[in-house]
ROBAPA-774280 format. One record per atom (N, C-alpha, C, O): residue number from 0; atom name; x, y, z. Coordinates in steps of 0.02 Angstrom, whole numbers. Layout:
N
(NUM,"CA",(X,Y,Z))
...
//
This chain:
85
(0,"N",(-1433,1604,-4436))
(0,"CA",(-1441,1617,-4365))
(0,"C",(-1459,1551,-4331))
(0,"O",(-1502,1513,-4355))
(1,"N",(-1417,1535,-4257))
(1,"CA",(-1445,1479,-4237))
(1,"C",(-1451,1513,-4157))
(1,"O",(-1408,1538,-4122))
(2,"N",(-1545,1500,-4142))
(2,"CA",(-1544,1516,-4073))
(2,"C",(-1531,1483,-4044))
(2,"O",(-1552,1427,-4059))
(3,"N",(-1487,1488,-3980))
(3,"CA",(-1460,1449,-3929))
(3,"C",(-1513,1468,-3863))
(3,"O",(-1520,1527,-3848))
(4,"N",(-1547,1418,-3829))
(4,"CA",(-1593,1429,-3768))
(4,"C",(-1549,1383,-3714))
(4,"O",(-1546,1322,-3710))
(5,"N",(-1520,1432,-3677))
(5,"CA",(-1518,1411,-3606))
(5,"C",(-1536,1405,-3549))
(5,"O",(-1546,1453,-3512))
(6,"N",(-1544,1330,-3529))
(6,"CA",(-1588,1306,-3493))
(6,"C",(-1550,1342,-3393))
(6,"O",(-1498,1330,-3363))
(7,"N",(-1586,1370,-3383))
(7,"CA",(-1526,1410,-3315))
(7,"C",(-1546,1328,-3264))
(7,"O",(-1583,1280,-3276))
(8,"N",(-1502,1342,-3210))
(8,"CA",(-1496,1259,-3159))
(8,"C",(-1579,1240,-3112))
(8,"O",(-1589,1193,-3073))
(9,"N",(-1617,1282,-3130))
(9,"CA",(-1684,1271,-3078))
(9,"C",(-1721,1232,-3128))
(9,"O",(-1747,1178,-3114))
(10,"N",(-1724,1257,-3185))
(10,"CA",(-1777,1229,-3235))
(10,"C",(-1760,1161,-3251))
(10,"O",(-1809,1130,-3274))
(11,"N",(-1682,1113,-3246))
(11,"CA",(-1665,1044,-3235))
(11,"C",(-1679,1035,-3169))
(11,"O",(-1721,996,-3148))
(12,"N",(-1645,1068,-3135))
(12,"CA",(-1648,1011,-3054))
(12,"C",(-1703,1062,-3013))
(12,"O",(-1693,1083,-2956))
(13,"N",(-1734,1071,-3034))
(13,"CA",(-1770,1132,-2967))
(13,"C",(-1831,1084,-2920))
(13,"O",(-1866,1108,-2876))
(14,"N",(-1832,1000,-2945))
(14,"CA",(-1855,947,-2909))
(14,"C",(-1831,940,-2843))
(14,"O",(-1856,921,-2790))
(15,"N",(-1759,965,-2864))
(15,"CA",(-1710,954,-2771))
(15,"C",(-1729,997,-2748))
(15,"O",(-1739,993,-2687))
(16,"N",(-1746,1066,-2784))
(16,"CA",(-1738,1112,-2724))
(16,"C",(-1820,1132,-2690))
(16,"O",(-1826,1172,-2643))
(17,"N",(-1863,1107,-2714))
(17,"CA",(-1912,1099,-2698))
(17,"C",(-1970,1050,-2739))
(17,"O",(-1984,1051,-2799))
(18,"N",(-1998,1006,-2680))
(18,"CA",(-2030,932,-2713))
(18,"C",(-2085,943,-2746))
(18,"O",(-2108,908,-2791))
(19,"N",(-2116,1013,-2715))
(19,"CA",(-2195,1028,-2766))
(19,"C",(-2157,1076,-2823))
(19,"O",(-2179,1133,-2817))
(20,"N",(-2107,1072,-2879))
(20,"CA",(-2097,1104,-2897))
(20,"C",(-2112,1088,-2978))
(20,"O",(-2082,1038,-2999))
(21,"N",(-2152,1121,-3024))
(21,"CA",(-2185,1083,-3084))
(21,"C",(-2149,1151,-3133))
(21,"O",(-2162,1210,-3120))
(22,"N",(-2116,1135,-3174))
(22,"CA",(-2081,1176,-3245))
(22,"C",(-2141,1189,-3293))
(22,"O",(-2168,1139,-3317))
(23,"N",(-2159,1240,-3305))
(23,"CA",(-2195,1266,-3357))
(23,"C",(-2189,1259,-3405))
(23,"O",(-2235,1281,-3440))
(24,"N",(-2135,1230,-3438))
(24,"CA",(-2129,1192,-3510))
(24,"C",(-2101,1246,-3568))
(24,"O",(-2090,1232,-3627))
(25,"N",(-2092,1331,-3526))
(25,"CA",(-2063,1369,-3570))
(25,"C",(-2018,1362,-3640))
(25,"O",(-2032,1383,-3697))
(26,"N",(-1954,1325,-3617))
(26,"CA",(-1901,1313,-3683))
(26,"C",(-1931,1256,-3730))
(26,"O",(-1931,1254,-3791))
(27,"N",(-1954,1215,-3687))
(27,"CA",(-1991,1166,-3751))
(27,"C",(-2055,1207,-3770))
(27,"O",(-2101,1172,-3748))
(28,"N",(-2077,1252,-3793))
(28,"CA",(-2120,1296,-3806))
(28,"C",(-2096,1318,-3845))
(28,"O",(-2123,1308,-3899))
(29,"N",(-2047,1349,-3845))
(29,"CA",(-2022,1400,-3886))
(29,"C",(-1949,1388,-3922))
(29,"O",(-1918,1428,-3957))
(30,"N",(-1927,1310,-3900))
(30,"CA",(-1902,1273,-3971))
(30,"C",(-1944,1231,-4009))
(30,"O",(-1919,1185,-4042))
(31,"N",(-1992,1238,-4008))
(31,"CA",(-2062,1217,-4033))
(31,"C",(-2076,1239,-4110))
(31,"O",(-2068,1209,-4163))
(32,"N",(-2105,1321,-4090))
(32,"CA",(-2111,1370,-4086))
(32,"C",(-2073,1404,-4139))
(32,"O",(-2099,1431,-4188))
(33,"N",(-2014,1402,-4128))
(33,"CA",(-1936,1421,-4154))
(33,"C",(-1952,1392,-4232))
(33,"O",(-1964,1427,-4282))
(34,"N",(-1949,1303,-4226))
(34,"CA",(-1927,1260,-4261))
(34,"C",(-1996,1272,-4321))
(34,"O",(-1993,1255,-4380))
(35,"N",(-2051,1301,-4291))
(35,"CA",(-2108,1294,-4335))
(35,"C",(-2119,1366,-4385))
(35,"O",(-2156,1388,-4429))
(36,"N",(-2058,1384,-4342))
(36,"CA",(-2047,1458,-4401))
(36,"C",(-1992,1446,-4431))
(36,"O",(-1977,1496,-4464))
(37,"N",(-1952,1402,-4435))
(37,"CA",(-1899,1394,-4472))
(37,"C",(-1831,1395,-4457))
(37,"O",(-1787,1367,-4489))
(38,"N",(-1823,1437,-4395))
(38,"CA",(-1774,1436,-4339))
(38,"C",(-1732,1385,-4320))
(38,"O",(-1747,1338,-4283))
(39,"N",(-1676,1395,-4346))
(39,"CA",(-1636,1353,-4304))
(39,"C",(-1617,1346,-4240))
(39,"O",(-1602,1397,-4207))
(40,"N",(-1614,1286,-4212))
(40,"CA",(-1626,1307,-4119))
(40,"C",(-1570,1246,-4099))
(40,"O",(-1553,1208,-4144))
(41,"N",(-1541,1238,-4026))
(41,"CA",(-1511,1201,-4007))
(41,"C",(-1565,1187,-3933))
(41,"O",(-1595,1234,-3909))
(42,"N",(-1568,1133,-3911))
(42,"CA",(-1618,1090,-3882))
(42,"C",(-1565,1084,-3827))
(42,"O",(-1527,1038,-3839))
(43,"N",(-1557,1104,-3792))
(43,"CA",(-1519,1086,-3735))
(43,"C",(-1538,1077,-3680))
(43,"O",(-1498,1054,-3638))
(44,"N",(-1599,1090,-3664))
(44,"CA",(-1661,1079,-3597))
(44,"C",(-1671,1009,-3610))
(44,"O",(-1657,976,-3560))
(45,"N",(-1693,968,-3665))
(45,"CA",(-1710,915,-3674))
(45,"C",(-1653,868,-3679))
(45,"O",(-1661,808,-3668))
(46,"N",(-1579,901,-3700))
(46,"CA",(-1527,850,-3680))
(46,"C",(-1495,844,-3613))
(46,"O",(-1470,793,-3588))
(47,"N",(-1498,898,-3588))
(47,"CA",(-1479,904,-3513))
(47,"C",(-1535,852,-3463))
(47,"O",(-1512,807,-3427))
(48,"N",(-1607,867,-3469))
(48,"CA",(-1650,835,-3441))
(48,"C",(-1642,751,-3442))
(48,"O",(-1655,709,-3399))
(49,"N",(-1622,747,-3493))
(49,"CA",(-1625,654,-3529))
(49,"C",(-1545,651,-3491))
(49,"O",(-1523,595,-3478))
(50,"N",(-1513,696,-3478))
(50,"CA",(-1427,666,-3466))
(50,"C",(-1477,685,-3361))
(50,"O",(-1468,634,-3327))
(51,"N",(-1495,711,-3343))
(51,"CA",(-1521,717,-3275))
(51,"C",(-1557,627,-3258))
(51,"O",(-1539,593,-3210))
(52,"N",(-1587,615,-3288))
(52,"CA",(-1638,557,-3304))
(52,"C",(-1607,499,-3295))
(52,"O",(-1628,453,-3259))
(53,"N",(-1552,498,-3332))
(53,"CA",(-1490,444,-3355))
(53,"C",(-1450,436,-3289))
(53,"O",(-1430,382,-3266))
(54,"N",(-1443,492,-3265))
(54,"CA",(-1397,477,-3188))
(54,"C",(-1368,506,-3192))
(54,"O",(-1359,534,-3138))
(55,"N",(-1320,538,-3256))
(55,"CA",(-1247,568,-3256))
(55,"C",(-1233,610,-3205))
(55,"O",(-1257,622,-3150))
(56,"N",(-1185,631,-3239))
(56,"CA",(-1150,679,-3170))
(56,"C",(-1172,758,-3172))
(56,"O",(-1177,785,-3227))
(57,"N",(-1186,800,-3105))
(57,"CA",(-1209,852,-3137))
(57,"C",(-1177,903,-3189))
(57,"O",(-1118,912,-3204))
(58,"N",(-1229,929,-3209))
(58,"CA",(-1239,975,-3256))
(58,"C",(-1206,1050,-3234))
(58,"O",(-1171,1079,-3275))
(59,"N",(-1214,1068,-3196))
(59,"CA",(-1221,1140,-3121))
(59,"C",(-1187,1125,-3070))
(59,"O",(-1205,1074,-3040))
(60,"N",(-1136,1158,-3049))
(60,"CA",(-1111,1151,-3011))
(60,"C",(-1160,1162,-2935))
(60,"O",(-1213,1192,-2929))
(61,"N",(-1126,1134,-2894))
(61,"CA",(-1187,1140,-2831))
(61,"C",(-1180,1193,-2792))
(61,"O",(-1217,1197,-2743))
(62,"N",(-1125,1250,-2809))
(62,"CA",(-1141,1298,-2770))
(62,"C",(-1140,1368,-2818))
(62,"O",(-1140,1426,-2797))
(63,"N",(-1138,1350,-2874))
(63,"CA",(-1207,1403,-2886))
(63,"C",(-1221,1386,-2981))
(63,"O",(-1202,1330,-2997))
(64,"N",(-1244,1419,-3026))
(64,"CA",(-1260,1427,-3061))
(64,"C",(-1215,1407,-3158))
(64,"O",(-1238,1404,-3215))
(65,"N",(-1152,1400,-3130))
(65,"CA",(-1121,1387,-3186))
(65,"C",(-1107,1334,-3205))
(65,"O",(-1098,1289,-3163))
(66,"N",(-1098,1319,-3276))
(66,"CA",(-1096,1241,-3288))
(66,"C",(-1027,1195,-3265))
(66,"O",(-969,1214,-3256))
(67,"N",(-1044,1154,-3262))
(67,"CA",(-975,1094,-3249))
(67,"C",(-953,1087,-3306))
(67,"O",(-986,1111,-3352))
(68,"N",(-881,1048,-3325))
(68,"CA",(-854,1042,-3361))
(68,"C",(-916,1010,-3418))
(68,"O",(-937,1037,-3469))
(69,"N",(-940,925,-3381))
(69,"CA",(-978,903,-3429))
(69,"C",(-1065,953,-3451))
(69,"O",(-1099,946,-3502))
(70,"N",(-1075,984,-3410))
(70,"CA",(-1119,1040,-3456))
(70,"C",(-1102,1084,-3502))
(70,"O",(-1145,1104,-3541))
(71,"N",(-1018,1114,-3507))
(71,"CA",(-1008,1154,-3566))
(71,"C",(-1002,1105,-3613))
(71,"O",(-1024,1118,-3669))
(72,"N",(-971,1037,-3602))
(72,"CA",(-950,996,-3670))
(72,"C",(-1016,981,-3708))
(72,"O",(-1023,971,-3768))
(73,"N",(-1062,981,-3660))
(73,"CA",(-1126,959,-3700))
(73,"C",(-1165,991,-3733))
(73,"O",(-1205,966,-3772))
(74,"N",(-1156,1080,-3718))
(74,"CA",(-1165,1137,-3748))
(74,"C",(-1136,1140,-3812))
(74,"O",(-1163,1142,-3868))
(75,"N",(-1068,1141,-3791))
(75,"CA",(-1048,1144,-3880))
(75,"C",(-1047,1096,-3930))
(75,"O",(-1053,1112,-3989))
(76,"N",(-1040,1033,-3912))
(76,"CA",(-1064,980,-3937))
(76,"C",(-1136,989,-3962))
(76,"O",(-1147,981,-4022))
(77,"N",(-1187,1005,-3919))
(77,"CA",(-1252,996,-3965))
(77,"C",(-1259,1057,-4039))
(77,"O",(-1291,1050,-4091))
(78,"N",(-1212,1117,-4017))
(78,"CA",(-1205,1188,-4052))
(78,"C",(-1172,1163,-4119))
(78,"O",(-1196,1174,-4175))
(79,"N",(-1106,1124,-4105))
(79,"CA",(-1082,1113,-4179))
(79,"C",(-1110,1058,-4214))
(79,"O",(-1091,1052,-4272))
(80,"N",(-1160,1007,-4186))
(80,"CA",(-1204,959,-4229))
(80,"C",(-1259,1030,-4261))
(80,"O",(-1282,1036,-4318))
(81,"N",(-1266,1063,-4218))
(81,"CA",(-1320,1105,-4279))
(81,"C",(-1296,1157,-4312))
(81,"O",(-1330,1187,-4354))
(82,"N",(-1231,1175,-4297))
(82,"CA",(-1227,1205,-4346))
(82,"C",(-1186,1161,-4408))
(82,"O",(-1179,1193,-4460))
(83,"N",(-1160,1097,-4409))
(83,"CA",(-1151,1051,-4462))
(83,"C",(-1218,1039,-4518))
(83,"O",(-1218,1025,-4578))
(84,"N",(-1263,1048,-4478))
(84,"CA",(-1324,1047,-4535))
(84,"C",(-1337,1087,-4580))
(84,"O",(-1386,1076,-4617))
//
């Protein structure tokens, strides 16, 4: 079994949509969490965040909720490095 945690578009950019806006740290919690029970997990909050950080291009489309091309590639891309392990 490999859990997949998806990060929905507020918990990366929810800085734009409001400036006092602080993430509770949920998915890194509970791929934490996951990993300390043995769980296989895919980290995609923490690669999305670091590709947000970097500049790239978005992740979410800007009018509403679904990924852009380069957010699915990066989805399955991180999915088949773990499941190669």
């Amino acid at each position: 079994m490999i859990y997949v945690v998806i990060p929905n578009k507020y918990s990366i950019y929810g800085d734009y949509a409001d400036k006092g806006y602080r993430y509770d740290g949920f998915i890194p919690r509970l791929t934490e969490r996951l990993a300390a029970r043995g769980v296989k997990s895919v980290d995609l909050y923490s690669l999305y965040l670091g590709r947000k950080k970097a500049g790239s291009p978005p992740l979410y489309y800007s009018s509403d909720t679904h990924y852009t091309a380069l957010g699915k590639a990066l989805a399955v891309d991180a999915c088949i490095e773990v499941i190669k392990k």
